[in-house]
Every structure is written in structure tokens, then in C-alpha cells.
N, C-alpha and C positions, 0 to 999 in steps of 0.2 A: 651793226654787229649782231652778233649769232645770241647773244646772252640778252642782246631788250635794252641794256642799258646806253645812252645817248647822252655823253659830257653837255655838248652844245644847249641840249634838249635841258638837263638841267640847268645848265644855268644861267640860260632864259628864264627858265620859271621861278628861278632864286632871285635873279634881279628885277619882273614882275614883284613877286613876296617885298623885297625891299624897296623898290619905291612906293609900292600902296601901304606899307607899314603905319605911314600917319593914319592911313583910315583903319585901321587896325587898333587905335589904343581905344583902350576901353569896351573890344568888343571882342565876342568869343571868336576863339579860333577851333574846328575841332579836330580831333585824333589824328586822323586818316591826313590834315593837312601837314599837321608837325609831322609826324612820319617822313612823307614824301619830303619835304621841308628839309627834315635830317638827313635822309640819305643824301638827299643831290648836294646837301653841304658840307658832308663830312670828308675827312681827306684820308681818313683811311678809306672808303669808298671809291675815292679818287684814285689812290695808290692801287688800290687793285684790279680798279679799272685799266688803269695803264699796265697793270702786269699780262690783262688778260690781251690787250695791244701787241704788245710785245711778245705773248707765245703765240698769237695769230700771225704774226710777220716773220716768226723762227718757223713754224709751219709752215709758211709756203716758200722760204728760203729752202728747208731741207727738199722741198716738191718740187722748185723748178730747178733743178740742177737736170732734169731729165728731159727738162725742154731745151730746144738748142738756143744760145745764145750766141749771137751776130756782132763782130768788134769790126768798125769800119774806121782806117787809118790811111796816113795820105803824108809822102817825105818831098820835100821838095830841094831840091840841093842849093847850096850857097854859095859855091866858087867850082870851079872845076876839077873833074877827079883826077887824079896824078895816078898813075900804073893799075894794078889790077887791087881791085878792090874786095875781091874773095866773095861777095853777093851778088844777087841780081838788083841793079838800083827799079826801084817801082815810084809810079806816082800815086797807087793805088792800092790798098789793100782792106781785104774783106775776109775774117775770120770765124767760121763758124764751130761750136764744140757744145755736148752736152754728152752727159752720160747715161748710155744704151740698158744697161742691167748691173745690178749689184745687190749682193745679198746686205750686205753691210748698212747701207743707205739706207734700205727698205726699215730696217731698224731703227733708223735713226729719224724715219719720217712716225714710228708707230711713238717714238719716243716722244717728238716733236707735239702728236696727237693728246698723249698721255700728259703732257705739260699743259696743251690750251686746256683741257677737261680739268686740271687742278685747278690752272687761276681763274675757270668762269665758277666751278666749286666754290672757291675763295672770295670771288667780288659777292655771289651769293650769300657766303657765310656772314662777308663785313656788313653786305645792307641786313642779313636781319637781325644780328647785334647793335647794328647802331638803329635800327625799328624797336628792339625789347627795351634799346637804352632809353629812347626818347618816350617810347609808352610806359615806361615805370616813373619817369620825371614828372611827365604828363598827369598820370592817375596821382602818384603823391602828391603834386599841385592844387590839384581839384581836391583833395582831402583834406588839406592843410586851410585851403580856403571856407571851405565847409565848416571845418574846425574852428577858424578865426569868428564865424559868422557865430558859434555856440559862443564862444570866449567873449566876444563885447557883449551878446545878452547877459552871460555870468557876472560882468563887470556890473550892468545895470542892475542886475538884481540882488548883487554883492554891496552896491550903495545905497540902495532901499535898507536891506539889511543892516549895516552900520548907524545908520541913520533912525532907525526901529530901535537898536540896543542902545543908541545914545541915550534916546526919551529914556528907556526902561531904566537905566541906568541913574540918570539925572533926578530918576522920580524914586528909586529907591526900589525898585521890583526887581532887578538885577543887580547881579555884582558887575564890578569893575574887570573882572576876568572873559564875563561872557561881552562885553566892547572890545579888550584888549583881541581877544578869539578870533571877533569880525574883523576885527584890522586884520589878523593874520589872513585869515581867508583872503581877503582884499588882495593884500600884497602876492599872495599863494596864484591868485588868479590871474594880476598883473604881469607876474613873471614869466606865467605859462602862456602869457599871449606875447610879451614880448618875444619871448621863444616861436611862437607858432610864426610870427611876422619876420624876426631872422632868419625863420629855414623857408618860409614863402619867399622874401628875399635870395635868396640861395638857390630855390629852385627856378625861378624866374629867372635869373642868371644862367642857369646849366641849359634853361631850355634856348635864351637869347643865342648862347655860345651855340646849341644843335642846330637850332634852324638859320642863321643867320640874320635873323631878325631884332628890332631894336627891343634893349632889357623894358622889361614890363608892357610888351603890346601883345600879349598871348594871354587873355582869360580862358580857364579850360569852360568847356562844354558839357556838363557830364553827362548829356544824352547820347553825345556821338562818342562813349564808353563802350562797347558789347561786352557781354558778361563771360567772362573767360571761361571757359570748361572746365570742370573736374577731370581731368587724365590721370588715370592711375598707370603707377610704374610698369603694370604687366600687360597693361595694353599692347597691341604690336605697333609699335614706333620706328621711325625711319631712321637710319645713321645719319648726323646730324651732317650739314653740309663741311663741316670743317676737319673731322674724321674721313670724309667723303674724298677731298680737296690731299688730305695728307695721304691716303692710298695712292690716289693717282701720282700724286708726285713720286712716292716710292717705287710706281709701275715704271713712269716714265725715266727710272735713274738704273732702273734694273732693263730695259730694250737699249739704253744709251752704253752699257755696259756688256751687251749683248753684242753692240754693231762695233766697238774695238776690239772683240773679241774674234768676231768674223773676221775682219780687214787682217787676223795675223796669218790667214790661210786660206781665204776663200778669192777670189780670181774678180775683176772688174773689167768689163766692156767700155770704152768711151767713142766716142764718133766725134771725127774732125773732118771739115773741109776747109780748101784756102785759094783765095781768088786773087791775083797779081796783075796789076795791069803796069808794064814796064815803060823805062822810057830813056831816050837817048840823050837828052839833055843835060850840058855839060857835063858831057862820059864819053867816053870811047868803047865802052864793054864789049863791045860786038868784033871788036878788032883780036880780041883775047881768044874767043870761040870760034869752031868750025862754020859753025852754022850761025846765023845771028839767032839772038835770041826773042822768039816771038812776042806780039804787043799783048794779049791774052794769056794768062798760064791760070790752071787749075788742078786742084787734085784734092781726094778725097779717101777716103779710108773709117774703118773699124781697128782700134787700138786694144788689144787685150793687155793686161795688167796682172801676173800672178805673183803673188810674193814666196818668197823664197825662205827670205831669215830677215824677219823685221821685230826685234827686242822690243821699240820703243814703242809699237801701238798693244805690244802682251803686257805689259808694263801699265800700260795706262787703261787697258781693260781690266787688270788688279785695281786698277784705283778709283775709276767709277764704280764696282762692283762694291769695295767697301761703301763709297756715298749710299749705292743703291739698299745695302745692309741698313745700315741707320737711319734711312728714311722710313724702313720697313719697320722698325724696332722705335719709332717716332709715334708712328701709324698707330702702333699697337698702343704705346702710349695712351696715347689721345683715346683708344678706345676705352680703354682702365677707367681714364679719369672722369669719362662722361660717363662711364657705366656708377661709377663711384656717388659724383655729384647727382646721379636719378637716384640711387637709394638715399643717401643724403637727405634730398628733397622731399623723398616721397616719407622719411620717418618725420622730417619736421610738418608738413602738411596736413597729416593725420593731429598733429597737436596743434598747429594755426585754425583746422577744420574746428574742431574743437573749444578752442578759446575764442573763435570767431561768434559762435553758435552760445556761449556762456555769454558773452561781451552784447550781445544782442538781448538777451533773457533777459539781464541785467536793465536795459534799457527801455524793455517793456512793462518790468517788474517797478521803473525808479517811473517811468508816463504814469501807469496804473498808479502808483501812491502820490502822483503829485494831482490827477483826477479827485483822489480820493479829499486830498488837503483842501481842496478846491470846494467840491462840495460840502465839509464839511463846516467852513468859512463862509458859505454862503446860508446853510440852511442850519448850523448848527450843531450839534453832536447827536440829536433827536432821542435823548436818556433822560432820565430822571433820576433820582434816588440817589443814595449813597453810593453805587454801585456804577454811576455815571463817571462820563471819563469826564478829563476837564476841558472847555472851550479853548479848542486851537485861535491862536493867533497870528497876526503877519509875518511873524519871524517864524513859524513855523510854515506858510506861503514859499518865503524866499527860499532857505534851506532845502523845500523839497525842488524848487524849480531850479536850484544850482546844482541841485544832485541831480537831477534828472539831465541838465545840459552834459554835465560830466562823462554823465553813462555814456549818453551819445558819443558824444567824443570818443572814450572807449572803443564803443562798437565799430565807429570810422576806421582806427587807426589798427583794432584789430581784421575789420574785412581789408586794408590795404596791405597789412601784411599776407592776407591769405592770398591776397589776389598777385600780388609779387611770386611768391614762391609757385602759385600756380604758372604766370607767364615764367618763368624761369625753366621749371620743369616742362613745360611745352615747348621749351626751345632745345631741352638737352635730349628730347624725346623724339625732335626733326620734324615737330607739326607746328612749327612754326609759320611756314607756309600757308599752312590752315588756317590760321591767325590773322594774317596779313590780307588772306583773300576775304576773310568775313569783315574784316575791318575797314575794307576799301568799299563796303555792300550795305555800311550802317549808314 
């Protein structure tokens, strides 16, 4: 096929993917395979594949109507013919016909054109939606796992911590509120990892359901990530293949409304020949005629076709002509809303940029003081005097190294929002492509 994509070819490599699966659990998968993975399994992929099928087979139906086609037929009689039969009886016949010139057709093959160029637009547009769907499952995956690995350290040092305000507590250096606190933390921290392991759950799912592969044998890889681009909105951007896909269709409804437009007054050429091979058998036919009638007959000719007064093809060039209106005002649509969703994107970005860049500060700022707790636990406050701070202790350890896991956390969940919004705006921007080629290159 003219577009690259190969059913067969996929899903080969999809039933490869599932039976090696067992050797797959517990070991990373990266980007570039889920990707591939997803389109060859997706069925809107598939759906469009077959649409793009189907306007290659309506394209060379409307082409070969100008090659001649050959009808070979053959009658053989059953009892004998009784008086005249008004035909020549044949034991043989060969009919040949196609059509020589028409303005009309020629329209209807541009039409034909203008249809395969929507659906390969279209299987184009579904693979790289379902490529942005599986690369945002993918990244969120790999973030949430990251996150999960901060969450059980918080947990460990959340029960150091409860277990530090016990003693305090028991021995009378603390109140019963700063235990009660740690519990809270505790459970605070428990919840957010049960959460983090339901939506890891979840996505491990979305991704089983994309690639066809069994739930839970896709660990991400976070090196086979590339680091998505900063695209700004006023870059020059390509019309995204699905605006691309919705012109054409429009093109090809307005030359489809063009060729019943023609047919209501424009003249058609066709070419026929006809080859008879007769025969006398249980007939008398030749008793009817001057002359007998010879065992070869043939004839051949050029048939002109001009129309006169034909309502019902002005009628229905009215009514493709509206399809062709709406597909046009479809079109425009589609361009609105992609133009729409890139400002959209591009105001929230500038605040993900932003909060991505804070959430990180954060995280440097909560290392820095848990450095700081560190040393100052091992060597002391190094003051003297009245003016001296007081000797930190374990609880004050813990606290900073759960706030420091937190930040972290933070900063993950806000570079995977950045990073979302960025592949999103690269796909409404039509360098999606861009995407996919550096992605197949890590």
C-alpha cells in the first residue's frame, strides 16, 4: 500500500509481542516498542486502514471504466426451436465495452483521488493519536512508578519517625499530640501510595488494553523517554493531519458534485464491439433468411451519448453539492478548534513551565536542607553560647528526608504535566511526526 502501513505486517509483530510476553514480565519495555505495539493494535487504526482500502479500490473502479472490458457468454439450446425466434441463435459470444471520453468521469476519478488522500490523511491522523495516547500512558507510568519508589521510602522513614515520638512521648519530652501528628503523617502517606499503586494499576491496564499485551508485563524504561521540545504556538506548524484528511474529504465531495453536474449536459463517447459465433443446432433459422446466416458475425462502433433533459442527475448534483458545502464548513471547523486548543495549550504551558521550574526549586531547596540536617546530626550545631541553636535530633532526620521525598514527588508530577501538555501541543501543531521520527532514533 501507498501509505507504509501492512495489516499482515502488524499483526505478525503483535502475535510475536504476545507469545514472548511471559519473557517480558518484570522486564522493561521501551517507548518506541509500546508505540509500534499500539498502533498495529489499535482498531481505530485498523478502521482506517480498511477505509484507506476501500478508497484505493473506488479509485481504480472509477479508472478502469476506460479500459475495455471483455464478457465471454456461451447458450446452448434445450429442445428444438419451433418457428422464428426474432434472434440469431449463437453458441458463442464475446462482448467488449469501455468508455472512450467523458468530462463527467474525469471528475469523478479526481473525486475518487481526493477520497484515497482523506483516508491515508486519516489512518495517518489515527496512528499518531493513538502514538500521543500510548506515549502519555507510558510517561505517566514511569512517573507514577518513580513516585511509588519516593512513597515506600516516606513510609520507611514515616515509621522511624512514629517510633522516635513514641520513645519522646513515653519519656515525657513530647506531648501526646506530636505521636498523634506522626500517626497522621503515617496514614497521610499510606493513602497517597495506595493512590499512587491504584492509578499504576490503571495505567498498566490502559497500556495492556494499547498494545495487546498481558496487564503488568510493560515496566517503562525511562531512558528510551526523549525529551520532548519546547514548541511554541507561533512557530510555523504544519495543519495537523486530521484538518489535512477533513479538506480533502471536502475537495473530493465538491469534484463528486462537479461530475453530476457535468452528466446534465456534457456529451459521453463509449466503444463497444460484439463477436457471435452462430449455430444451427436444433434451429432451423436459416430457412427464415435469404441468405443463411454466417458462422462468424462481428461489429464494432463508437456510441455518442448526449443528454437532452435529464432532471434526475441536476437533482442530485443539488445534493452532493450541499454534502460537498458541509464537509467544507466541517473543515473549517476542525480548523477553529485546533487553532483554539494551540492557544489553549500554549496559555496553560507557560504556567506548567513555570510551576514545573518552582516544583523543582523546591526540591533542590528541601535536598539542600535535608544535607543540611545531615550534617548537622553528625557534627553537631558547632555554636556555643546562649546564642547557640539547640541540638537537632532524629525527628528532626526524618521530617526533613519526608519532606524532601515529597518535593520530589512534586517536581515528577509537575514535569509530567509539563511534558503532557507539551506532546499535546506538538500534535495540534502537526509535528507530531517530528516526534515519532526522534522517537523511533532513541
Amino acid at each position: 500500500m501507498k501509505n507504509g502501513y501492512n495489516p499482515l505486517k502488524g499483526w505478525a509483530c503483535l502475535l510475536i509481542g504476545v507469545m514472548a510476553a511471559p519473557a517480558l514480565a518484570s522486564a522493561q519495555v521501551s517507548l518506541t516498542t509500546v508505540v509500534d505495539l499500539a498502533q498495529r493494535n489499535s482498531s481505530t487504526v485498523r478502521l482506517a486502514a480498511a477505509d484507506v482500502q476501500k478508497a484505493q479500490a473506488a479509485l481504480t473502479q472509477t479508472e478502469d471504466v476506460f479500459v475495455p472490458s471483455a464478457v465471454f457468454g456461451s447458450g446452448l439450446p434445450s429442445a428444438p426451436s419451433v418457428g422464428f425466434t426474432g434472434g440469431v441463435p449463437s453458441i458463442l459470444s464475446i462482448n467488449v465495452q469501455s468508455l472512450v471520453f467523458s468530462f463527467p468521469q474525469i471528475q469523478y476519478v479526481r473525486s475518487a483521488q481526493a477520497s484515497l488522500k482523506a483516508a491515508s490523511l486519516g489512518l495517518k491522523d489515527a496512528q499518531e493519536r493513538v502514538a500521543m495516547d500510548a506515549s502519555t500512558t507510558y510517561i505517566e507510568l514511569d512517573t507514577v512508578e518513580r513516585e511509588l519508589d519516593s512513597a515506600h521510602q516516606q513510609e520507611g522513614f514515616t515509621e522511624r519517625l512514629v517510633s522516635i515520638e513514641q520513645e519522646r512521648t513515653e519519656a515525657g519530652v513530647d506531648p501526646l499530640s506530636e505521636l498523634l501528628q506522626a500517626r497522621l503523617t503515617a496514614a497521610q502517606l499510606k493513602l497517597k501510595r495506595l493512590h499512587l499503586e491504584t492509578r499504576a494499576a490503571t495505567l498498566s491496564k490502559q497500556l495492556a488494553t494499547l498494545t495487546g499485551l498481558p496487564v503488568g508485563s510493560i515496566t517503562p524504561d525511562h531512558a528510551s523517554v526523549p525529551e520532548i521540545p519546547a514548541v511554541q504556538a507561533d512557530d510555523t506548524g504544519h495543519v495537523t493531519k486530521g484538518v489535512e484528511s477533513a479538506r480533502m474529504l471536502a475537495l473530493s465531495k465538491q469534484q463528486l458534485a462537479k461530475k453530476y453536474n457535468l452528466l446534465s449536459f456534457l456529451p459521453q463517447i463509449s466503444f463497444g464491439a460484439e463477436y457471435l459465433r452462430s449455430t444451427q443446432i436444433l434451429n432451423d433459422v436459416n430457412s427464415y433468411y435469404k441468405k443463411d446466416i454466417p458462422p462468424n458475425n462481428f461489429s464494432s462502433g463508437f456510441q455518442i451519448q448526449v443528454p437532452l433533459f435529464d432532471l434526475s442527475h441536476f437533482a442530485k448534483a443539488k445534493e452532493t453539492a450541499a454534502d460537498a458545502l458541509r464537509a467544507t464548513v466541517e473543515a473549517e471547523q476542525a480548523q477553529r478548534q485546533n487553532e483554539l486548543q494551540i492557544a489553549e495549550l500554549s496559555g496553560n504551558l507557560r504556567e506548567l513551565d513555570t510551576l514545573a521550574e518552582i516544583a523543582s526549586l523546591k526540591q533542590q531547596i528541601a535536598s539542600e536542607q535535608l544535607s543540611a540536617v545531615l550534617a548537622q546530626l553528625e557534627l553537631g550545631n558547632g555554636a556555643a553560647g546562649s546564642d547557640a541553636r539547640a541540638q537537632l535530633t532524629p525527628k528532626a532526620e526524618q521530617l526533613a528526608r519526608i519532606d524532601e521525598r515529597q518535593k520530589l514527588q512534586d517536581a515528577q508530577d509537575a514535569a509530567f504535566d509539563l511534558a503532557k501538555a507539551r506532546l499535546s501541543l506538538l500534535c495540534a501543531l502537526g509535528h507530531m511526526d517530528d516526534w515519532l521520527r526522534e522517537l523511533r532514533t532513541k
